[in-house]
Structure formats: structure tokens, C-alpha cells
SEPA-804176 format. One record per residue (C-alpha): x, y, z; chain. Coordinates in nm, 3 decimals, m for minus. Each point is the difference from the previous one (the first is absolute). Layout:
<recs>
+---------+---------+---------+-------+
!       u !       v !       w ! chain !
+---------+---------+---------+-------+
!       X !       Y !       Z !     A !
...
+---------+---------+---------+-------+
</recs>
This chain:
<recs>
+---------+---------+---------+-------+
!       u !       v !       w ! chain !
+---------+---------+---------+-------+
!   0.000 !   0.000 !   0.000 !     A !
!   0.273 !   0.229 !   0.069 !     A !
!   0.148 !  m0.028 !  m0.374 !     A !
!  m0.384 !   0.114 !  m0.089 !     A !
!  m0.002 !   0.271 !   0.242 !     A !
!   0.332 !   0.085 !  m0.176 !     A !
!  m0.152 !   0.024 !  m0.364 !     A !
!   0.040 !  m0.378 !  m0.144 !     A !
!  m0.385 !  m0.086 !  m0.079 !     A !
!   0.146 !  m0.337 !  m0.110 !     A !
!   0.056 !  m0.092 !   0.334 !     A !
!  m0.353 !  m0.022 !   0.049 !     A !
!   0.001 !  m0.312 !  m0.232 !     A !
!   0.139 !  m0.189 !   0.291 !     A !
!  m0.196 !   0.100 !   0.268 !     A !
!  m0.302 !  m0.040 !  m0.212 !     A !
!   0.125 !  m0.407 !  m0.033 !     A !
!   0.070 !  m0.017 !   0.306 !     A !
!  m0.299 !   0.164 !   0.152 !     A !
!  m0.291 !  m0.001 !  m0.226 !     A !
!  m0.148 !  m0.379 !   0.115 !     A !
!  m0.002 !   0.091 !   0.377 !     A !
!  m0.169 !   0.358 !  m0.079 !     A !
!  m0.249 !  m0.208 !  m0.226 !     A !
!  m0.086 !  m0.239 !   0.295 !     A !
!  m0.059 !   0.284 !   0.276 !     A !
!  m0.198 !   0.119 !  m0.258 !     A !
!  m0.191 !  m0.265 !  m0.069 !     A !
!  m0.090 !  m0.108 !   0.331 !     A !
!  m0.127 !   0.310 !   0.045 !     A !
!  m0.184 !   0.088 !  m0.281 !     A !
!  m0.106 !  m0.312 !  m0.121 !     A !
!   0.067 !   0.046 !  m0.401 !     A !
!   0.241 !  m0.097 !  m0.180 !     A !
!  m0.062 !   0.297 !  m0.254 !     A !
!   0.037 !   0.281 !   0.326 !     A !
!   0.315 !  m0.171 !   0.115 !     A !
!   0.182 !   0.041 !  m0.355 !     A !
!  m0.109 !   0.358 !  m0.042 !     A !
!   0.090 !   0.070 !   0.395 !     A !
!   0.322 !  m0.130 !  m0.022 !     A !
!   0.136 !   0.203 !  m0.304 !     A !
!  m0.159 !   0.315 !   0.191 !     A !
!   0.285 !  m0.090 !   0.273 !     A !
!   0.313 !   0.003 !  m0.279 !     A !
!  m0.142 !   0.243 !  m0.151 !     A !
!  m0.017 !   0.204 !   0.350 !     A !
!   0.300 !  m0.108 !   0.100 !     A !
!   0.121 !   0.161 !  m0.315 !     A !
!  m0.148 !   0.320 !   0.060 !     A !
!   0.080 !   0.035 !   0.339 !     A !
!   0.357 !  m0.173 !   0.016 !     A !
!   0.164 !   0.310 !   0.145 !     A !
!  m0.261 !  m0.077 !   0.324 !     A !
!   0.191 !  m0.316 !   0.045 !     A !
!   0.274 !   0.025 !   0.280 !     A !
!   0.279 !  m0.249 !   0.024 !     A !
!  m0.062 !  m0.032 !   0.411 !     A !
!  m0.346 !  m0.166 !  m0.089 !     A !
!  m0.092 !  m0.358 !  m0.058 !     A !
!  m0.070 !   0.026 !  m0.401 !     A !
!  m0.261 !  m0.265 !   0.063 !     A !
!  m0.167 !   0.228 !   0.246 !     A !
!   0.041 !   0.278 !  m0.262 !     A !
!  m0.158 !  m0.172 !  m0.224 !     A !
!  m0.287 !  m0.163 !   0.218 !     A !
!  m0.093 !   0.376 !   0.111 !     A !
!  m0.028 !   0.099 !  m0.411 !     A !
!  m0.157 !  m0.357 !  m0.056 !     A !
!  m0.248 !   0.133 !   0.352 !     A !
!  m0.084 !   0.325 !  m0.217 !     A !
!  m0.075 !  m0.099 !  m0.283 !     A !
!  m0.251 !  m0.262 !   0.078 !     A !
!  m0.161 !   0.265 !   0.230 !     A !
!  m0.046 !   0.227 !  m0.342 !     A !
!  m0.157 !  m0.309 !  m0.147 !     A !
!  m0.252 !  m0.069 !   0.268 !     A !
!  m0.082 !   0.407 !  m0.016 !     A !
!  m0.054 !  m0.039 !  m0.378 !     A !
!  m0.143 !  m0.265 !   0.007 !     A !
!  m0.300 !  m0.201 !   0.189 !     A !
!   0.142 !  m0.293 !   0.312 !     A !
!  m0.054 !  m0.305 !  m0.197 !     A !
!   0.114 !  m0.324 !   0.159 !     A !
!  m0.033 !  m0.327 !  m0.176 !     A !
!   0.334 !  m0.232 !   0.002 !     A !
!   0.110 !  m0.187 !  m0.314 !     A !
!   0.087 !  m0.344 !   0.031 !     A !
!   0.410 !  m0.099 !  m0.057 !     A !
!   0.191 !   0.258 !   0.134 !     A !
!   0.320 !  m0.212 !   0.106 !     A !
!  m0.176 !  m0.302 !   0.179 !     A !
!   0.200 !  m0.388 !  m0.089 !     A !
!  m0.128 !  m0.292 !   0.079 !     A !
!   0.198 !  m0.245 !   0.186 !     A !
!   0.206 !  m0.250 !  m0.131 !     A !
!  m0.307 !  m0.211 !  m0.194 !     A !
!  m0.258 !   0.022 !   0.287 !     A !
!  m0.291 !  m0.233 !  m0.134 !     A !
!  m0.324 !   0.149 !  m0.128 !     A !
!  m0.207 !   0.039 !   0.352 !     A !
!   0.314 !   0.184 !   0.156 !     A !
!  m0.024 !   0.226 !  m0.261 !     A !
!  m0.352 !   0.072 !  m0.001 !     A !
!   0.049 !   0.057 !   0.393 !     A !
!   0.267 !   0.263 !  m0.050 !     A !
!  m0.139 !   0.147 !  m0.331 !     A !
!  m0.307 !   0.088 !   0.244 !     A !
!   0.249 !   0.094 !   0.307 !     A !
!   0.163 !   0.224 !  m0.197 !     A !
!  m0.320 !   0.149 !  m0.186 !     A !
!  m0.145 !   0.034 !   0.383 !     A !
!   0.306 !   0.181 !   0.078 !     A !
!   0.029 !   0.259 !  m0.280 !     A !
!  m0.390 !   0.101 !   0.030 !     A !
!   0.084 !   0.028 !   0.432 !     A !
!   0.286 !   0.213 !  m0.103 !     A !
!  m0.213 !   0.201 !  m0.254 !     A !
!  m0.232 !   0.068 !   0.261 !     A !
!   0.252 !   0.134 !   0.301 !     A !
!   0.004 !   0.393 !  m0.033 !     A !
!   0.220 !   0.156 !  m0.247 !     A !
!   0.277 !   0.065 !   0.262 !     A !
!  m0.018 !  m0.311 !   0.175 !     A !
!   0.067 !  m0.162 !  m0.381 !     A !
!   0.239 !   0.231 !  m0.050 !     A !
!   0.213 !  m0.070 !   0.309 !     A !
!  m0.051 !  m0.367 !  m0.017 !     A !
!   0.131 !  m0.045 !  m0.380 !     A !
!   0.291 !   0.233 !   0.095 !     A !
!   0.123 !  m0.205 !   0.237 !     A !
!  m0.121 !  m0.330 !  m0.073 !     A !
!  m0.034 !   0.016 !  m0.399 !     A !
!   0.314 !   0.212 !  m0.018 !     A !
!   0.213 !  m0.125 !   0.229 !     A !
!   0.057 !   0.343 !   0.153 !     A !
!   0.158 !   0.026 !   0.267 !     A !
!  m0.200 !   0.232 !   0.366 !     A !
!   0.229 !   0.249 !  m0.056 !     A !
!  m0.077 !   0.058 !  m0.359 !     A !
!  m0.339 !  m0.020 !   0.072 !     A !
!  m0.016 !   0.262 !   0.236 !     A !
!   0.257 !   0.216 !  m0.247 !     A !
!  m0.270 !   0.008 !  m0.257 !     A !
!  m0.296 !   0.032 !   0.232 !     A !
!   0.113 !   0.298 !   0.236 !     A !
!   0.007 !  m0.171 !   0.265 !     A !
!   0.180 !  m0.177 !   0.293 !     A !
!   0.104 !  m0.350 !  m0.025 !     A !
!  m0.194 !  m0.127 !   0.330 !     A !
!  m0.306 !   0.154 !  m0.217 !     A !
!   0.034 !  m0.209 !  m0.294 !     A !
!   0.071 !  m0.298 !   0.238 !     A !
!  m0.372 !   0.017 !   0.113 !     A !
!  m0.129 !   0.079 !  m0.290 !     A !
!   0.100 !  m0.343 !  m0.140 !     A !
!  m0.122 !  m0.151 !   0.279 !     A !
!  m0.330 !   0.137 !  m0.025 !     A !
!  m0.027 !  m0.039 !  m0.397 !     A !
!   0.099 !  m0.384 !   0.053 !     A !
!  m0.244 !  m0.041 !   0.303 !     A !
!  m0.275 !   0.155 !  m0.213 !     A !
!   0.115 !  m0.203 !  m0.330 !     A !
!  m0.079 !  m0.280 !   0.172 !     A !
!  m0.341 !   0.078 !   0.143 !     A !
!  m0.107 !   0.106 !  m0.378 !     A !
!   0.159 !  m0.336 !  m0.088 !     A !
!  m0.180 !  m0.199 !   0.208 !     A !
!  m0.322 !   0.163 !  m0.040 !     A !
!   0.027 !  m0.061 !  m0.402 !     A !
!   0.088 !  m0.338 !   0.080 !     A !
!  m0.285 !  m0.070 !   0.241 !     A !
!   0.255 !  m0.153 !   0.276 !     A !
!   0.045 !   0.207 !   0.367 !     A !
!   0.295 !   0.142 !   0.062 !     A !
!   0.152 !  m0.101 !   0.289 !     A !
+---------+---------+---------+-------+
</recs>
């Protein structure tokens, strides 16, 4: 980022490689098309572009660009109406040749889990496929939300505790 900052747009070839699936997955599980998630995540490179001389080397450039990546969806969501419906495939593998019942049972886990997490709040999404989708780390988190790192802490906890209430509900078990 710091040869962009410095003028070479072609460096931005790399960090669109190297970043551009992770973007499209935070993206994703938030939005919940495939479509929004493509057009998002060139909104971030082409952000990053415009506002390279905001970037300071004494950041985390993932945080840097996590903030932008924050932004921008928030100008989509303004734009646009909060539409919520989760597209089957995003990165899910089945294990190693399961037979047909086990993966019937964890098609539906999985399609029980994507419509609990389309139904948390946007924020409690948000924080949950931060650290959980993108393998963020608390400090990041709280970086790129404002916040302090004890906050983020519960705010997991809370988005997990109620991810599985909204699970179980859809899946007519108690939670216990």
C-alpha cells in the first residue's frame, strides 16, 4: 500500500489478488448477493485508490481497508433498500465423501445457519463475520469499529448467544 500511496497504481494489482476473495466474503455474508459483493468490493480498490494518501504506515492495512470496506457498504445500504436473502455456496466443502444422509444433514445445518445469521441485526452480523468469517483478530475489530477491545469481546458473545437462539428456533430444537 505504501508504493500506492507513493504513486505506483500497479501496486494495487497485488493487493487486489491478494485481497479481493476475503472482501467478497465479508461482503457476502452480509449482503447476501453475489452481484452486491462484486460491485462492493471494487468500490474498496477503487477507494483505496482515491484515498491512498489517508493510509498511514503505523496502521494495520487490513484495518485500513476493513474501515473503507465498513464505508462503503454503509453508502450501499443508504442507497439502497436492507435486503437480506443468502445465496447458497459461498466457500462451504463437504467432508472427505460423507454419504448422502450426512450431506443432506449439513446441507440443512448450514442453510439453518446462514438464514439465523441473516436474521441477527446488521451489527451483530457484522461483528460476527469479522471475526469469525474473517479471521480478524479483537484488536482489529475494535480498530475498525471505534471501539475498545473488551467491547468487541461482548459483542461476540452476545451475537453468538443470540445466533444460536435464532438457530434453534428455525430448527424447532430448544436451546439449552
Amino acid at each position: 500500500m505504501l508504493g500506492v500511496r507513493g504513486g505506483d497504481a500497479g501496486k494495487l494489482g497485488i493487493l487486489f489478488e491478494r485481497y479481493q476473495g476475503p472482501l467478497f466474503n465479508f461482503f457476502l455474508r452480509l449482503t447476501g448477493s453475489r452481484q452486491a459483493s462484486e460491485d462492493l468490493v471494487q468500490d474498496v480498490f477503487f477507494r483505496m485508490l482515491k484515498y491512498r494518501h489517508t493510509y498511514q504506515d503505523v496502521s494495520d492495512f487490513t484495518t485500513w481497508m476493513y474501515q473503507i470496506a465498513r464505508n462503503v457498504r454503509f453508502d450501499y445500504y443508504r442507497k439502497r433498500k436492507r435486503e437480506v436473502v443468502l445465496e447458497e455456496k459461498e466457500n462451504e466443502q463437504a467432508s472427505q465423501d460423507p454419504g448422502p444422509v450426512e450431506r443432506l444433514l449439513r446441507r440443512q445445518e448450514i442453510d439453518l445457519l446462514r438464514d439465523a445469521l441473516a436474521r441477527l441485526p446488521e451489527e451483530k452480523r457484522e461483528v460476527l463475520v469479522l471475526s469469525r468469517y474473517q479471521n480478524l483478530k479483537y484488536d482489529q475489530i475494535a480498530s475498525i469499529l471505534c471501539c475498545d477491545v473488551g467491547t468487541v469481546k461482548v459483542r461476540v458473545y452476545r451475537a453468538i448467544k443470540e445466533l444460536g437462539h435464532i438457530f434453534f428456533q428455525l430448527s424447532g430444537e430448544k436451546a439449552s
